[in-house]
Structure formats: structure tokens, C-alpha cells
Backbone as JSON Lines, residues from 0, in Angstrom:
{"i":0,"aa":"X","n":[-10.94,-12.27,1.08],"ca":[-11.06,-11.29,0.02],"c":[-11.22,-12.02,-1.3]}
{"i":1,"aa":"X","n":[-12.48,-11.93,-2.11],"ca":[-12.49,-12.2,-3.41],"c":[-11.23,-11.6,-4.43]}
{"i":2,"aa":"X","n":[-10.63,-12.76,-5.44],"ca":[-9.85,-12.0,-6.12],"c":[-10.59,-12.25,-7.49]}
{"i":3,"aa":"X","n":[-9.78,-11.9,-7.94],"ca":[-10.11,-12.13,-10.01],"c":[-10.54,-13.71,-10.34]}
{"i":4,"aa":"X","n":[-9.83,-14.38,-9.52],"ca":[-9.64,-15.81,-10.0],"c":[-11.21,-16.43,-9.78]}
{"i":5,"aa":"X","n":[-11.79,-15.47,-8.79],"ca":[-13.38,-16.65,-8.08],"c":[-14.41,-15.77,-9.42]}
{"i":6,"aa":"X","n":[-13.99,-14.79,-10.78],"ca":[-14.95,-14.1,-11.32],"c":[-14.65,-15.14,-12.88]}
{"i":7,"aa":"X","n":[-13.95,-15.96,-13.06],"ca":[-13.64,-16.14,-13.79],"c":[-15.05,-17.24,-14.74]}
{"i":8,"aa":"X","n":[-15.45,-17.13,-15.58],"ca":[-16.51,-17.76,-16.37],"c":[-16.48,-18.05,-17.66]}
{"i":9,"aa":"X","n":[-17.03,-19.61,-17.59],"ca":[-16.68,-19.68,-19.0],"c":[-18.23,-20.14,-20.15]}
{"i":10,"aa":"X","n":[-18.37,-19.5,-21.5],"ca":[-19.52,-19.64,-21.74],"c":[-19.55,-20.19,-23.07]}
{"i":11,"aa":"X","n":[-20.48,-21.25,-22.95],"ca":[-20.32,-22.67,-24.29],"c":[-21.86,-22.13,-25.35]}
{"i":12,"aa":"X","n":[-23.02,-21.83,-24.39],"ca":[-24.18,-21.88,-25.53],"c":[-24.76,-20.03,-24.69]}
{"i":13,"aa":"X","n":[-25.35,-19.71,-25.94],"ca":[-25.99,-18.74,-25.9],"c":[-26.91,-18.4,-24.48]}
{"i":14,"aa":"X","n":[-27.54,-19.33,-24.52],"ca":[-28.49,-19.33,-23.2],"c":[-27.98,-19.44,-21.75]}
{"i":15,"aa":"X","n":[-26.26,-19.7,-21.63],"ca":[-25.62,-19.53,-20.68],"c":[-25.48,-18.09,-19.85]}
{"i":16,"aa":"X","n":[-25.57,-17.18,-20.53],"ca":[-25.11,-15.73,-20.67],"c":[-25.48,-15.7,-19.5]}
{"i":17,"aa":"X","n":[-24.58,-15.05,-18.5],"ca":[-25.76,-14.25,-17.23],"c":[-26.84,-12.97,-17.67]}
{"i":18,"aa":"X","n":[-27.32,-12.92,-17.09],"ca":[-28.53,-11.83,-17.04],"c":[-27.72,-10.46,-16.94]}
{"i":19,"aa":"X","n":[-27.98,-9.11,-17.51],"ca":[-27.54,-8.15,-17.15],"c":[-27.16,-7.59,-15.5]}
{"i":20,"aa":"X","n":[-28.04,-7.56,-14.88],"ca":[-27.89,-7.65,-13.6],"c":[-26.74,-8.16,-13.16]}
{"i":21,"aa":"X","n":[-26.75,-9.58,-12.75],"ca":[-25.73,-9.88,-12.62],"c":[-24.39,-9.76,-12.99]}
{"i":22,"aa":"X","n":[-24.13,-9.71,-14.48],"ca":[-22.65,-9.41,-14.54],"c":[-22.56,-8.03,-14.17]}
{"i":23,"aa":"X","n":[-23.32,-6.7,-14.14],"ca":[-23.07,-5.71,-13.52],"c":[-22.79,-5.66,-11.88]}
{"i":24,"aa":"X","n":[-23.26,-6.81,-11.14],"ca":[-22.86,-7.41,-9.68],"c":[-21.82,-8.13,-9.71]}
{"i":25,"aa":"X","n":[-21.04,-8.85,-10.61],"ca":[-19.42,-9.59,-10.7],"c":[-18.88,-8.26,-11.05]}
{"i":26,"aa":"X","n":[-19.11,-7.36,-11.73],"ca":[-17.96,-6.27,-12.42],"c":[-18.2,-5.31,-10.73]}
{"i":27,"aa":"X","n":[-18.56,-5.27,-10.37],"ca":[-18.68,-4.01,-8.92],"c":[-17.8,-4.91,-8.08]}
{"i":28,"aa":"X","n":[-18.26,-5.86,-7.82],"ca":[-17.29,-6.93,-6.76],"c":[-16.08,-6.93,-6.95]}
{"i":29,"aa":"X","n":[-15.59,-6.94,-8.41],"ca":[-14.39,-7.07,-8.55],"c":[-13.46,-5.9,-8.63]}
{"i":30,"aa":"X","n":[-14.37,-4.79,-9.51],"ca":[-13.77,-3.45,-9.09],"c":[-13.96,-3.89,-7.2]}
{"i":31,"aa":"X","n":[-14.52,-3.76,-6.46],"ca":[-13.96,-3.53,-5.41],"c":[-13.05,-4.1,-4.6]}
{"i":32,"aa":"X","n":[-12.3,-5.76,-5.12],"ca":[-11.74,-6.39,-4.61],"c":[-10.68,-5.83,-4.95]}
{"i":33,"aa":"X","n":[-10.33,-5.16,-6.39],"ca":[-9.1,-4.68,-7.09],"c":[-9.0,-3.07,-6.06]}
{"i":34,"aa":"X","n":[-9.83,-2.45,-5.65],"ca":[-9.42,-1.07,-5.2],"c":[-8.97,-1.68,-3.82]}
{"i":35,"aa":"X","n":[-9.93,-2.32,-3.22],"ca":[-9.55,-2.97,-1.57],"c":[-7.4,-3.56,-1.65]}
{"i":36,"aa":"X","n":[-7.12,-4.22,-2.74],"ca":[-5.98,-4.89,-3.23],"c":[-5.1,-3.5,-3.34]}
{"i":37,"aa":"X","n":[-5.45,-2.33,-4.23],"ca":[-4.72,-1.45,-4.22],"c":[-4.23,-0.56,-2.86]}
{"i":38,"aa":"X","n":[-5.39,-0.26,-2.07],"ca":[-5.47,0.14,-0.9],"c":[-4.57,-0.57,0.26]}
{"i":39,"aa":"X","n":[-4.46,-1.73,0.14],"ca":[-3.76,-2.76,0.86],"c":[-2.18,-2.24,0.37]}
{"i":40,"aa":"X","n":[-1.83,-2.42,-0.48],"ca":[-1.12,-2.3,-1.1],"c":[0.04,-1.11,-0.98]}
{"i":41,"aa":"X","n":[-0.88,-0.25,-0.92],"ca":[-0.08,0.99,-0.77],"c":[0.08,1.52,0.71]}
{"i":42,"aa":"X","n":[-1.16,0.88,1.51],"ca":[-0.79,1.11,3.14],"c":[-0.45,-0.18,3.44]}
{"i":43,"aa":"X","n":[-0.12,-0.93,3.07],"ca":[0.57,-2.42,4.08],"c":[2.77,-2.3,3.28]}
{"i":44,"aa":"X","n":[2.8,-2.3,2.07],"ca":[3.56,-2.89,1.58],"c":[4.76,-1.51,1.79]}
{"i":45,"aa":"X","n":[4.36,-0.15,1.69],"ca":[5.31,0.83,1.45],"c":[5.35,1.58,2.63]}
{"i":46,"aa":"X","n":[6.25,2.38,2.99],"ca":[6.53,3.63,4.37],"c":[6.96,4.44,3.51]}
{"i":47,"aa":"X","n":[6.24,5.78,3.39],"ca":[6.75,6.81,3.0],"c":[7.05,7.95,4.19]}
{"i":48,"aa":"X","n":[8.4,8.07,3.54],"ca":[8.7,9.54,5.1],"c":[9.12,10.85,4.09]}
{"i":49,"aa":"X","n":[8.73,11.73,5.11],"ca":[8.5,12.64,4.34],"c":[9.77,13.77,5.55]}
{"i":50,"aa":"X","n":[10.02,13.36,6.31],"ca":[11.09,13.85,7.6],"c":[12.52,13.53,6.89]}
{"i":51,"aa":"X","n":[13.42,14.68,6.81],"ca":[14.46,14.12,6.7],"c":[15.45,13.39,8.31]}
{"i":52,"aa":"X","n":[14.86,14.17,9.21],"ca":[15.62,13.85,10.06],"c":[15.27,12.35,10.5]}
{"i":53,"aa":"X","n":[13.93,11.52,10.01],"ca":[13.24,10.53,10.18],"c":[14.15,9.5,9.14]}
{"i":54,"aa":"X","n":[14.78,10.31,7.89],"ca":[15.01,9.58,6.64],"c":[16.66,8.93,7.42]}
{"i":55,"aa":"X","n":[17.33,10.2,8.13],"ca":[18.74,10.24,8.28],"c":[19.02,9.35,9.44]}
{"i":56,"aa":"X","n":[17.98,9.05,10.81],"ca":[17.81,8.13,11.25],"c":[17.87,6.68,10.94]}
{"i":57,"aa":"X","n":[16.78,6.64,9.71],"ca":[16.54,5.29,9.77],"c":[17.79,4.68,8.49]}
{"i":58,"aa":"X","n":[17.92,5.46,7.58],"ca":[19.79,5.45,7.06],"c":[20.52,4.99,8.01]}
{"i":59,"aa":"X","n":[21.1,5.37,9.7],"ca":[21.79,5.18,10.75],"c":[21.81,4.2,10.62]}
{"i":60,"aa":"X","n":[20.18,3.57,10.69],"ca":[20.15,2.32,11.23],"c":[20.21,1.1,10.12]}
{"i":61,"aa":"X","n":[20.56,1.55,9.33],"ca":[20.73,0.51,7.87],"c":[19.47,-0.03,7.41]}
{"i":62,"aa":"X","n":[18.19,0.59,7.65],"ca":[17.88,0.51,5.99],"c":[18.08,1.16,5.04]}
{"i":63,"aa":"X","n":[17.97,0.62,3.86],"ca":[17.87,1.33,2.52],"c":[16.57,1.72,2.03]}
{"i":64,"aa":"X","n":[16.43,3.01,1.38],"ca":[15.09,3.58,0.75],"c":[15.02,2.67,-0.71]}
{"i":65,"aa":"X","n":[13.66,2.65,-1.15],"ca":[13.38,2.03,-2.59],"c":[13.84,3.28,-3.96]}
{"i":66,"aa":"X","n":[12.88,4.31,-3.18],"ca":[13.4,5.81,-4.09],"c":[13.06,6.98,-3.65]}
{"i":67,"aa":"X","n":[13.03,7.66,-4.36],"ca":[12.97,8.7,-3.56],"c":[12.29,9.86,-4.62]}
{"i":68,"aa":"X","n":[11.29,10.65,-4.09],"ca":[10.77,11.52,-4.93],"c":[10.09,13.14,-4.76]}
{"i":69,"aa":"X","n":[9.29,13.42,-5.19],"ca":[8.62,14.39,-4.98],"c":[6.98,14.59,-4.75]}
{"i":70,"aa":"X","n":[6.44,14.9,-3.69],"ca":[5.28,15.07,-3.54],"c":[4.42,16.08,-4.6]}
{"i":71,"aa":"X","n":[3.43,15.01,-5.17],"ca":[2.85,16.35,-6.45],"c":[2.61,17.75,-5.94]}
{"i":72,"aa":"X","n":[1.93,17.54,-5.31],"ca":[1.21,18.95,-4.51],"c":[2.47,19.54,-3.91]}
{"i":73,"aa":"X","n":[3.24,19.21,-3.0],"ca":[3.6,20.04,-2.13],"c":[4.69,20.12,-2.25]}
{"i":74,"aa":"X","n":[5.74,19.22,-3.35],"ca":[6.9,19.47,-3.91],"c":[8.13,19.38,-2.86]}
{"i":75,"aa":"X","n":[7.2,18.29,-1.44],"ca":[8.29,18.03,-0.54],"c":[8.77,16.26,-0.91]}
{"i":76,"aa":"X","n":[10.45,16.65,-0.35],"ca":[11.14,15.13,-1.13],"c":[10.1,14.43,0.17]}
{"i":77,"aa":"X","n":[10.32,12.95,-0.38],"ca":[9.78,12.35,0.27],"c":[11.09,10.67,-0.15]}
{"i":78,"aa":"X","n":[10.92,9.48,0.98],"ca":[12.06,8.48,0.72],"c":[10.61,7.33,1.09]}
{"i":79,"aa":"X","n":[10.76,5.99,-0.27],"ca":[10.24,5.23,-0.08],"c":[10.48,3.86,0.31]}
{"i":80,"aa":"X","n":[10.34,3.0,1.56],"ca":[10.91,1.64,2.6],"c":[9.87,1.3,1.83]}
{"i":81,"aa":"X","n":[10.15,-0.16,1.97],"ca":[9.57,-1.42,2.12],"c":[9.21,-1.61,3.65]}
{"i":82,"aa":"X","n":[7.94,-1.93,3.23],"ca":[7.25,-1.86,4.92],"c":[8.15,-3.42,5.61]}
{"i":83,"aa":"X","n":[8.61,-3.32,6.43],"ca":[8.7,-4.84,7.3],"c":[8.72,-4.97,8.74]}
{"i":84,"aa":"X","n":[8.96,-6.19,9.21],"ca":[8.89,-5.7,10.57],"c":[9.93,-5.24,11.42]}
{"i":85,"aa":"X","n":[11.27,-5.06,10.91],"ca":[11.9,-4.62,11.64],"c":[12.34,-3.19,10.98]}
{"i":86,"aa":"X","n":[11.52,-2.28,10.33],"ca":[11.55,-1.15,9.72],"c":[10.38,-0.99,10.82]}
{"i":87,"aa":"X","n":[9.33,-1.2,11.19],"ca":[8.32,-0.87,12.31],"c":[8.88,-0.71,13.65]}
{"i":88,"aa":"X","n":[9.92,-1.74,13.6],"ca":[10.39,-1.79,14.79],"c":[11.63,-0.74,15.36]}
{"i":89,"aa":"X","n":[12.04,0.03,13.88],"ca":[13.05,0.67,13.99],"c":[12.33,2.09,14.35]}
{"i":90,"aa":"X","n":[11.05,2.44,13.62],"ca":[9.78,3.45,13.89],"c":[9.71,4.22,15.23]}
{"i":91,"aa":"X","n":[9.55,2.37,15.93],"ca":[8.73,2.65,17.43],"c":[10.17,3.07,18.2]}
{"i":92,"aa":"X","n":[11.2,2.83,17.76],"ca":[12.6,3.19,18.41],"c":[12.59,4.66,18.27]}
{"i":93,"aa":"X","n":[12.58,5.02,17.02],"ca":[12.27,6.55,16.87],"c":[11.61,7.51,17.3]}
{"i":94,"aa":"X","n":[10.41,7.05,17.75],"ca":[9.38,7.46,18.33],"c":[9.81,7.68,20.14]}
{"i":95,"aa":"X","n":[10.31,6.59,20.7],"ca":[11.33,6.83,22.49],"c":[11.85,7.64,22.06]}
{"i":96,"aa":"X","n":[12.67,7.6,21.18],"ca":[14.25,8.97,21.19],"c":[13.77,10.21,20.96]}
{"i":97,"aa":"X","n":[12.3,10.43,20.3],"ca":[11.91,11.37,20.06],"c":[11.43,12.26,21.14]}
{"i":98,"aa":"X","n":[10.73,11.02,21.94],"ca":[9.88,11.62,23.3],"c":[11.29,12.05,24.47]}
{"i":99,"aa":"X","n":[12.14,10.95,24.21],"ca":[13.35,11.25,25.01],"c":[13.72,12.61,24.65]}
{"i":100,"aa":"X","n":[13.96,13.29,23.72],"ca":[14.67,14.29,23.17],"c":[13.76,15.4,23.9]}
{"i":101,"aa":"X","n":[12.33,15.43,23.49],"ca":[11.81,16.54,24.52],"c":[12.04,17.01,25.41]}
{"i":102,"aa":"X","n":[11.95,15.94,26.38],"ca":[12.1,16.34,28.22],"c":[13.06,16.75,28.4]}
């Protein structure tokens, strides 16, 4: 993934300038490396649950939420984890007890 650091340029004489074109092709790249970064970001780094009985579970199991808030639209609380791997792992636990609970 391109970041900020590979756009970086530096310019001594007039006749250096890039061409229009081009810096309109560094500014798109980088907007897209920065939205790709945000995107990452918000689906790799955070778990939002929006279940309390999902929230009161994973409380059981000792994690702690970051915070806790309100969905704009739909004005349901919602509790925000730090994604890791043993918060995934506590998930897929949830997910047996769940199927267990059916039958």
C-alpha cells in the first residue's frame, strides 16, 4: 500500500514542476491510499456490538469496551473493543453457545 511518505516532492527550479496531469494522478493515489487506510482502519482495528446480550457475554469474559455510544440513525447503544485476537476468539466461542442454545 502506497502511503504519504512515497508522494512526498521536493522542488528547487521552476521547470521542475510536474505537469498538471500528473500531480492530479499523485493527489487521486493518495486520496485513495488515505480512504483504503481509513477503511482498514475501521474494519481491522475496532468490533462494534450492537447486542447487549453479545456486550454482557463478552464483559463475562473480561474484556473491556473502549466506549460506548449511540447509533446516529437508529439511536441503538452500541459498545466499542479493540479488535484482537483473542476478542475473535472469544466471538467464535459465542457463536457454539449460540448454536448450542438453539437445539
Amino acid at each position: 500500500m502506497r502511503t504519504a511518505r512515497d508522494f512526498k516532492v521536493t522542488f528547487t527550479k521552476a521547470e521542475n514542476f510536474p505537469k498538471d496531469n500528473e500531480v492530479k494522478a499523485r493527489i487521486r493515489a493518495l486520496e485513495n491510499a488515505v480512504n483504503e487506510r481509513k477503511g482498514e482502519r475501521y474494519m481491522n482495528d475496532f468490533f462494534y456490538c450492537y447486542s447487549t446480550n453479545l456486550y454482557h457475554f463478552l464483559k463475562a469474559s473480561g474484556h473491556d469496551f473502549i466506549c460506548t455510544g449511540l447509533h446516529t440513525k437508529t439511536r441503538r447503544q452500541f459498545w466499542q473493543f479493540a479488535q484482537t485476537d483473542r476478542l475473535s476468539h472469544t466471538l467464535r466461542g459465542y457463536e457454539a453457545y449460540k448454536q448450542r442454545s438453539l437445539r
